[in-house]
C-alpha positions in Angstrom: 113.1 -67.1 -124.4 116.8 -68.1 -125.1 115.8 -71.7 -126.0 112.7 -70.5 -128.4 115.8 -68.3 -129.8 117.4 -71.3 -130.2 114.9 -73.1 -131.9 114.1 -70.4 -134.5 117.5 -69.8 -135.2 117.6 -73.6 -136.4 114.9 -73.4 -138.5 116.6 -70.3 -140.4 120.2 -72.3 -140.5 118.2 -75.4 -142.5 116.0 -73.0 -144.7 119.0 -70.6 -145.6 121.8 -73.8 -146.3 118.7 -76.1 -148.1 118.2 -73.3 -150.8 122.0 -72.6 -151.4 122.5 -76.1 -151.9 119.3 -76.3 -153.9 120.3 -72.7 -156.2 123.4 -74.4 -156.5 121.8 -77.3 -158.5 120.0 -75.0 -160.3 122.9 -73.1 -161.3 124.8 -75.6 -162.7 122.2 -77.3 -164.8 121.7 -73.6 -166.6 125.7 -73.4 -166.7 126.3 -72.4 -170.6 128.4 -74.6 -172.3 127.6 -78.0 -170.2 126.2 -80.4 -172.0 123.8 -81.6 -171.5 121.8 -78.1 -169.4 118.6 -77.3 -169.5 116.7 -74.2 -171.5 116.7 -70.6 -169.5 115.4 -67.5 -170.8 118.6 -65.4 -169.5 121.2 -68.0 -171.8 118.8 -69.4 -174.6 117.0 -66.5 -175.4 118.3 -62.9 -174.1 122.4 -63.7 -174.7 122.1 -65.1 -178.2 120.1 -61.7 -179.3 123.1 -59.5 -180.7 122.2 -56.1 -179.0 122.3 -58.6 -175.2 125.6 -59.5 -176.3 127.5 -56.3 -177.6 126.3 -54.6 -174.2 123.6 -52.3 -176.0 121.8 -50.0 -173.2 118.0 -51.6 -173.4 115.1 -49.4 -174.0 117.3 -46.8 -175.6 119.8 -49.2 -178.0 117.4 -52.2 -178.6 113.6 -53.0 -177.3 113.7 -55.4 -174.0 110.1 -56.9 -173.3 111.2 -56.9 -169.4 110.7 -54.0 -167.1 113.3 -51.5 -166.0 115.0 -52.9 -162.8 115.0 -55.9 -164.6 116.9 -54.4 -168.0 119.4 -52.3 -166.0 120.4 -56.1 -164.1 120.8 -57.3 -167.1 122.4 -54.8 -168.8 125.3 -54.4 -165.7 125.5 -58.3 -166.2 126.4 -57.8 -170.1 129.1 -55.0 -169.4 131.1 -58.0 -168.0 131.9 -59.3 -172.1 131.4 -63.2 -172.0 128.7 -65.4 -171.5 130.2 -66.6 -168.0 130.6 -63.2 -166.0 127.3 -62.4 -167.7 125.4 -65.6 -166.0 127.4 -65.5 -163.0 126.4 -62.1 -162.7 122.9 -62.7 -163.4 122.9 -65.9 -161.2 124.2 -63.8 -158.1 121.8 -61.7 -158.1 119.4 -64.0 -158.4 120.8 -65.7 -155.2 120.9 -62.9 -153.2 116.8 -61.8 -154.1 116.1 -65.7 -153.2 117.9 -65.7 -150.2 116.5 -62.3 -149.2 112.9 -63.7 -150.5 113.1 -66.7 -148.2 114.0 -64.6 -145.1 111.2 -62.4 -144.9 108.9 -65.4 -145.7 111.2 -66.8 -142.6 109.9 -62.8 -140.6 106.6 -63.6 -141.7 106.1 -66.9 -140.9 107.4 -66.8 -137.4 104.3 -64.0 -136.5 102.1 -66.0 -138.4 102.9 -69.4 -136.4 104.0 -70.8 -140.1 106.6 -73.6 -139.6 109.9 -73.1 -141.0 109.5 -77.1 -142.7 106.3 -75.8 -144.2 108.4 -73.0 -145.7 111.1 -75.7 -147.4 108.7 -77.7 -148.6 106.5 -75.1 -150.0 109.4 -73.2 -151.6 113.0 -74.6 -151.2 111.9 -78.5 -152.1 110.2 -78.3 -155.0 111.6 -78.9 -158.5 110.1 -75.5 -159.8 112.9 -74.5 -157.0 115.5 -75.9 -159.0 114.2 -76.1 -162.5 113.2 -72.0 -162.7 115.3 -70.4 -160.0 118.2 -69.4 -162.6 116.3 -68.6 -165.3 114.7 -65.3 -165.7 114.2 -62.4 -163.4 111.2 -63.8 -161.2 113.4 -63.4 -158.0 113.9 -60.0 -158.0 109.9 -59.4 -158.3 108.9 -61.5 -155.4 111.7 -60.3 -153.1 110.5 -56.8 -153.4 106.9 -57.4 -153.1 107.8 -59.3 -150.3 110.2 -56.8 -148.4 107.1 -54.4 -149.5 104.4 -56.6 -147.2 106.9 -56.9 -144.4 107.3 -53.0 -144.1 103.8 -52.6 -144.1 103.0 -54.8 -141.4 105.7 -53.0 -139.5 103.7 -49.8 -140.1 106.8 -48.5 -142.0 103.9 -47.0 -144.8 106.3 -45.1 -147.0 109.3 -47.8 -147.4 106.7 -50.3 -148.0 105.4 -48.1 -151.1 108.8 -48.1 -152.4 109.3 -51.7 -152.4 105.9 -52.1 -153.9 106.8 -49.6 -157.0 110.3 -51.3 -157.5 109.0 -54.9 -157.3 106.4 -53.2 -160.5 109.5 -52.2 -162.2 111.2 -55.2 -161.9 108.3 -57.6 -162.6 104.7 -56.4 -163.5 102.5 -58.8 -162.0 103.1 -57.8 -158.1 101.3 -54.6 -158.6 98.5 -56.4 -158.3 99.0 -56.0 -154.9 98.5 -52.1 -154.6 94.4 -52.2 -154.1 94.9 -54.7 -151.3 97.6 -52.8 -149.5 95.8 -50.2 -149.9 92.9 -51.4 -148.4 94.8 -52.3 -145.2 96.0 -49.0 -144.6 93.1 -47.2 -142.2 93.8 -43.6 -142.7 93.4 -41.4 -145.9 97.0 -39.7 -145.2 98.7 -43.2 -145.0 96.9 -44.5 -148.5 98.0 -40.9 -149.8 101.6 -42.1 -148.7 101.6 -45.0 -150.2 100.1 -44.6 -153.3 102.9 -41.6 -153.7 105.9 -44.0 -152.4 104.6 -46.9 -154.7 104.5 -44.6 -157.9 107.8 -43.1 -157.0 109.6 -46.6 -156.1 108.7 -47.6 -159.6 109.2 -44.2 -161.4 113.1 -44.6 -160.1 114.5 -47.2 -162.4 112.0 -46.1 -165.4 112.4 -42.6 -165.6 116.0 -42.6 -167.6 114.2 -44.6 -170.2 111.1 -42.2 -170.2 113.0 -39.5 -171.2 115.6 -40.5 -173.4 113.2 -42.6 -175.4 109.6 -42.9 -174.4 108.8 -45.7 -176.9 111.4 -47.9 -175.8 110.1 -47.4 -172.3 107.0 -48.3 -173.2 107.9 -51.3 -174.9 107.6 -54.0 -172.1 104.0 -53.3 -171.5 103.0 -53.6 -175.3 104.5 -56.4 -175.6 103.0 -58.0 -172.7 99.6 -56.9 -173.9 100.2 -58.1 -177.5 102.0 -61.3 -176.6 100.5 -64.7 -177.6 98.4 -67.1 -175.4 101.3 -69.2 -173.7 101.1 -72.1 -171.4 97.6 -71.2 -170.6 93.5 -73.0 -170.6 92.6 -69.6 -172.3 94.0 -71.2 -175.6 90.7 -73.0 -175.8 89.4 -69.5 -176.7 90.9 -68.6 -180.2 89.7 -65.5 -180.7 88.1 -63.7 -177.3 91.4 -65.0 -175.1 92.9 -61.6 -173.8 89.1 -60.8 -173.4 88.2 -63.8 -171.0 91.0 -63.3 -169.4 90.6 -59.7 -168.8 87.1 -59.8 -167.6 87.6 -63.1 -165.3 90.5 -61.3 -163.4 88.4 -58.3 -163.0 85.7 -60.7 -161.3 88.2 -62.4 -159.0 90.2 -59.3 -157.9 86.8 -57.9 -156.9 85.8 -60.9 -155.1 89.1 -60.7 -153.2 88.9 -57.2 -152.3 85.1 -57.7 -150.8 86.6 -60.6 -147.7 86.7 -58.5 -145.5 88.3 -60.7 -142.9 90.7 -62.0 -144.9 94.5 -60.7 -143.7 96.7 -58.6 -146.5 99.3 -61.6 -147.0 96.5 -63.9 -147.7 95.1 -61.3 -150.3 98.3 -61.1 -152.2 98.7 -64.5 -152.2 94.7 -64.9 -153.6 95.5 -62.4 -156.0 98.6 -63.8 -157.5 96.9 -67.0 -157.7 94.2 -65.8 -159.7 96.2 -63.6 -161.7 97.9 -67.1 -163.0 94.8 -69.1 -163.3 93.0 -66.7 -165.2 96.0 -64.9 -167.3 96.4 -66.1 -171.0 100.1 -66.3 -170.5 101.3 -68.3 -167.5 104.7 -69.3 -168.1 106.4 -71.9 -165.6 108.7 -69.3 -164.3 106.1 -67.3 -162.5 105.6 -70.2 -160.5 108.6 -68.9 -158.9 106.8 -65.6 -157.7 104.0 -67.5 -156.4 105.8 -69.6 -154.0 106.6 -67.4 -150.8 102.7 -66.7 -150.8 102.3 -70.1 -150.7 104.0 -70.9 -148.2 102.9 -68.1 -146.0 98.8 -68.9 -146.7 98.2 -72.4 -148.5 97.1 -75.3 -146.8 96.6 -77.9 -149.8 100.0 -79.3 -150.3 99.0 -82.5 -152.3 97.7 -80.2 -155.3 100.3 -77.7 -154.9 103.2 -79.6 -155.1 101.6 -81.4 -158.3 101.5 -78.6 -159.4 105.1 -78.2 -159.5 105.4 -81.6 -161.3 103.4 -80.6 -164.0 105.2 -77.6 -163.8 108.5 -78.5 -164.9 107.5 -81.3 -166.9 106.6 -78.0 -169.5 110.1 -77.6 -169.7 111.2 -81.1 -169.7 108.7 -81.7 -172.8 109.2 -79.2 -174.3 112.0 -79.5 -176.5 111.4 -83.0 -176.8 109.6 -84.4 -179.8 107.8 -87.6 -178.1 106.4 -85.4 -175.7 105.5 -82.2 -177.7 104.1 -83.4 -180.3 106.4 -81.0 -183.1 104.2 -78.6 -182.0 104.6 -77.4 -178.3 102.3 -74.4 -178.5 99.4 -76.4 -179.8 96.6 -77.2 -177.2 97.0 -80.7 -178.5 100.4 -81.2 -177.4 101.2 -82.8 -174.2 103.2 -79.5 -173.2 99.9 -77.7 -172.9 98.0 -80.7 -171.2 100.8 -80.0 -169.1 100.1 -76.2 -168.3 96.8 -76.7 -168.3 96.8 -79.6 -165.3 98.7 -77.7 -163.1 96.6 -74.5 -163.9 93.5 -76.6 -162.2 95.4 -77.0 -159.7 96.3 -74.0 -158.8 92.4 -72.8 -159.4 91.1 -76.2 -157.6 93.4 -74.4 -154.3 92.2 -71.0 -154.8 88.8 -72.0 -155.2 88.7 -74.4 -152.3 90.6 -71.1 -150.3 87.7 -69.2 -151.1 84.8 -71.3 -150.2 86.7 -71.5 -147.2 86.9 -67.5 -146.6 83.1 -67.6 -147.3 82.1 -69.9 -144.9 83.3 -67.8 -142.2 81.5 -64.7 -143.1 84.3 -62.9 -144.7 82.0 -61.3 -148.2 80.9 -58.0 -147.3 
């Protein structure tokens, strides 16, 4: 017992100091003023817009396309006056959601005989890792989502429901997960629970911004809805995009909700996976949400970790005129070839998963 101890105890020492040293990198290649640093949303978007700067109170001052949790980080990281305390504050947060993210991947992984090398190289050695990990606010979604399937496997119902609702208000995509947590939970009273802890977890950091300004609280999810295809296969399909999109992840969620023998981390990682593969805006940064899952349930490294490459090279090409053709939006620009490649992969996994669950008899 004391040697397996041992052993595990290891294997948490060279996850934990690989991703510090790894943040690290990725710290310091965001680090404003150093030349040359690569493009973040937190630096190159948020802090040059006036109302960031000046310390204005989102959703009530100024309209902030992120969710709550998310605004009120950033808004404590502006209250600091400079573009340094405002990124270091940003960046340490980000740090401590990663390294908390990465533990409970650890928690999981050890019940689910997952190897803690599996977990580095699914997560920690990757360049999306380094590339995306100080960037936006993709951390703090994950790590909640993640503390939210721990506590549920622990049969701690109510916590769990709270992590779920504040890993909606700090990211939207990881409510995706509710149906299938739900579905794990056996008894009505527990799904009462937990549909009452989720709503309230995410009501929380919202319901400041409901009341003193109810448009600016609803300003995330508009924009969201009304943003432009981005980085995604769906841009193929001018006109009916949001459509497709719409009605494919209806089809897949549905699909994932009938295996029955399929475990509740493996759904959330199956419906993550085909949120991004069928979503008309798949930015590189959500990669970064996707990547605990991975490790926890994938089994096709090869295609996932070229997945990654194609990944960053978005952001590599991206600004650069060779590669992007002028035009980095335009399906004819290498950027989007870019997306687009690593999009099939990510399907070419999730379909492959799939035939896999089938084959066993998991369909209802």
């Amino acid at each position: 017992m004391g040697k397996a101890f041992e052993v595990e105890g290891k294997g948490l020492a060279v996850l934990l100091s690989s991703a510090i040293t790894f943040f690290i990198l990725s710290f310091w290649i965001h680090f404003p003023g150093l030349r040359p640093n690569y493009y973040s949303d937190i630096i190159d978007v948020l802090w040059n817009r006036y109302d960031v700067r000046m310390g204005r109170i989102p959703y009530v001052e100024y309209d902030l396309e992120y969710p709550a949790l998310s605004g009120i980080v950033l808004y404590i990281a502006t209250l600091t006056g400079n573009v340094y305390g405002y990124y270091l504050v940003l960046a340490i947060v980000s740090f401590v959601f990663m390294v908390g993210s990465l533990y409970i991947v650890y928690r999981i992984g050890v019940e689910r005989n997952v190897d803690v090398y599996k977990i580095c190289f699914y997560t920690v050695f990757t360049p999306t890792f380094i590339f995306y990990s100080v960037y936006s606010f993709d951390w703090f979604g994950i790590f909640f989502l993640l503390a939210s399937l721990f506590l549920l496997l622990k049969g701690f119902v109510n916590y769990s429901g709270i992590f779920l609702g504040l890993s909606a208000a700090a990211r939207l995509i990881p409510i995706l997960a509710f149906p299938y947590m739900l579905q794990y939970l056996k008894g009505k009273k527990d799904r009462m629970v937990f549909t009452f802890f989720t709503f309230l977890g995410w009501l929380f950091p919202n319901i400041y911004f409901m009341v003193v300004n109810f448009e600016g609280f609803l300003y995330p999810y508009v924009f969201q809805a009304g943003w432009i295809v981005e980085d995604s296969w769906l841009a193929i399909f001018q006109q009916y995009n949001k459509g497709v999109s719409a009605g494919l992840m209806f089809i897949l969620a549905y699909l994932i909700f009938c295996l029955v023998k399929v475990d509740v981390v493996d759904k959330c990682w199956l419906v993550l996976t085909a949120f991004v593969i069928s979503s008309f805006k798949f930015p590189p940064q959500y990669m970064i949400m996707l990547m605990p899952l991975f490790a926890l349930s994938c089994k096709d490294y090869v295609p996932y970790i070229l997945s990654h490459i194609f990944n960053v090279m978005i952001i590599l090409w991206w600004f650069t005129p060779m590669f992007n053709f002028n035009n980095p939006w335009s399906i004819e620009s290498p950027v989007q070839w870019s997306a687009i490649i690593r999009q099939a992969l990510i399907a070419y996994i999730f379909v492959k998963s799939v035939r896999g669950y089938l084959r066993k008899g998991s369909l209802y």
